[in-house]
N, C-alpha and C positions, 0 to 999 in steps of 0.2 A: 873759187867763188864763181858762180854761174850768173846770166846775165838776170835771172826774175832771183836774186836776191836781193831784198829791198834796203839795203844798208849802203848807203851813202857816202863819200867817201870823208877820213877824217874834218879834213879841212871844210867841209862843207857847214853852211848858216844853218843855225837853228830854224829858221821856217822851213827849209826843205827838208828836215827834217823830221817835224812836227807834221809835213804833208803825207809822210807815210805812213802806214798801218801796217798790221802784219796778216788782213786778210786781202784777198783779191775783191772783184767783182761779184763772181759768183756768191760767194761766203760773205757778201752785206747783203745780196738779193736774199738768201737763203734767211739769216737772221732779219733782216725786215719785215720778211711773210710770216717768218712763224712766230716773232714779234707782234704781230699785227694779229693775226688770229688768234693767237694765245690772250692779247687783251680783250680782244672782242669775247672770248669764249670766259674769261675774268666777270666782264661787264652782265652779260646776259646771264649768268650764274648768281650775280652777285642782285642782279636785279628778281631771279626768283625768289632768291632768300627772301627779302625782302616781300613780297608779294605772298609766299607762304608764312610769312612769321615768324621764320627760323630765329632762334633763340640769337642775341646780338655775338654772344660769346664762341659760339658758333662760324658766325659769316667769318670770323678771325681767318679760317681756313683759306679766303680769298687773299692776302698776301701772299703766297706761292704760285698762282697763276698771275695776278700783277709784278711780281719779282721779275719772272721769268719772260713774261713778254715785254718790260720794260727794258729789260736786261738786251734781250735780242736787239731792242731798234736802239740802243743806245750805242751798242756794238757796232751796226749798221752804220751808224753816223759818223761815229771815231774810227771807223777802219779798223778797230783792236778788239781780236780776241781774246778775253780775258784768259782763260783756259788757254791758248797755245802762248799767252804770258809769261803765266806761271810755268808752261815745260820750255819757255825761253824758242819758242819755237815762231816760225808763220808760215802762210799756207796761202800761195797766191795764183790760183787755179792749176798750177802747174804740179803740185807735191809739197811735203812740207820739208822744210830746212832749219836748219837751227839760226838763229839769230846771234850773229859773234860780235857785232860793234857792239863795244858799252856803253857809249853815249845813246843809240837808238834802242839799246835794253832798258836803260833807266828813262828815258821819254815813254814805252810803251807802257811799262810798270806806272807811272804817275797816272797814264792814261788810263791805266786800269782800275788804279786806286778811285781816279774822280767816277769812274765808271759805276763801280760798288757803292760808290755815296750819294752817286744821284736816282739810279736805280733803287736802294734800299725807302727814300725819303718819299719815291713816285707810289711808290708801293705802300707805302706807311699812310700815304695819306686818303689813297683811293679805297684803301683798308676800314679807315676811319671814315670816313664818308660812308661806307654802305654800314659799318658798326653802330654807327649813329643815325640812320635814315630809319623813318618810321613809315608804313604805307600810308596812312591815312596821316598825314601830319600839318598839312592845313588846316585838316575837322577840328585837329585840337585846337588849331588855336581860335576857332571861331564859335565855338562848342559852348564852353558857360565861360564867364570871367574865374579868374579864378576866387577861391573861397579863400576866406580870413578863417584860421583855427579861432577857437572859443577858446576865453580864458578859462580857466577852470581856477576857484582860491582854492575851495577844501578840499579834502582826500574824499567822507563820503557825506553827502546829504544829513543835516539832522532828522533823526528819528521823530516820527509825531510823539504826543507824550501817553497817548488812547494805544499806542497799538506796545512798547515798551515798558512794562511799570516796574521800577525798583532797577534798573538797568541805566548804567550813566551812558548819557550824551556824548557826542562826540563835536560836537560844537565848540570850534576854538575858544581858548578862555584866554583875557588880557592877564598878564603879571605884572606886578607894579612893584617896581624896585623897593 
């Protein structure tokens, strides 16, 4: 065991080692930029859509750049790669090493789980926010009130009786029990 591997020793509290992560410095600076850029380049994408009138079904496509950059700064925050996770691995400027406590594998793993849930819902919703955004969406609502549809009773108008001769009506008829 060398001294930058982050596993703690048994007997050690649960908050110290909740304090650790399995990436270093460098590897949150890293996922916070491209975090950050990646949403930036989400937003200003998702705002052409918008501004061109890309079909709504379409902007759908902007969940994979919010994934991804919500993904990065969530990483950045929790110190846990999800991806060196799952190879049970971390990587803390130094090289990576395998991660051998099982109590700091199952804290990272939960970290990673809340990781993919909050990331997945950031996304989902910044998703639907631009699916749902219209450019002009003020105009409408100032635009006209909206309209009442017209009833309509019959299927079609009665015929004059000058322009149909010997042809029946179509003029509801009562029946009487």
């Amino acid at each position: 065991m060398s001294a930058t591997t982050p596993e703690p020793s048994p007997a050690a509290a649960p908050s110290a080692r909740s304090a650790l992560g399995n990436i270093g410095p460098r590897g949150q600076r890293q996922r916070n930029w491209m975090g950050l850029l990646t949403l930036l380049l989400a937003i200003a994408l998702g705002a052409v859509f918008v501004w061109q009138e890309v079909n709504p079904l379409l902007r759908c496509v902007l969940f994979v750049p919010f994934f991804f950059g919500y993904l990065g700064l969530f990483q950045a925050k929790a110190k846990t790669c999800v991806f060196l996770v799952a190879k049970g691995q971390c990587e803390l400027d130094s090289g990576r090493q395998p991660v051998t406590d099982p109590l700091l594998r199952a804290e990272l793993s939960r970290r990673a789980n809340w990781i993919y849930i909050k990331t997945t819902v950031a996304a989902f919703l910044w998703t639907a926010l631009f699916f749902f955004y219209e450019k002009d969406w003020w105009r409408s609502l100032q635009d006209a009130p909206p309209q009442q549809p017209a009833v309509v009773v019959g299927s079609k108008p009665a015929p004059t009786p000058s322009a149909t001769v010997g042809q029946p009506t179509s003029t509801p008829t009562q029946v009487s029990p």
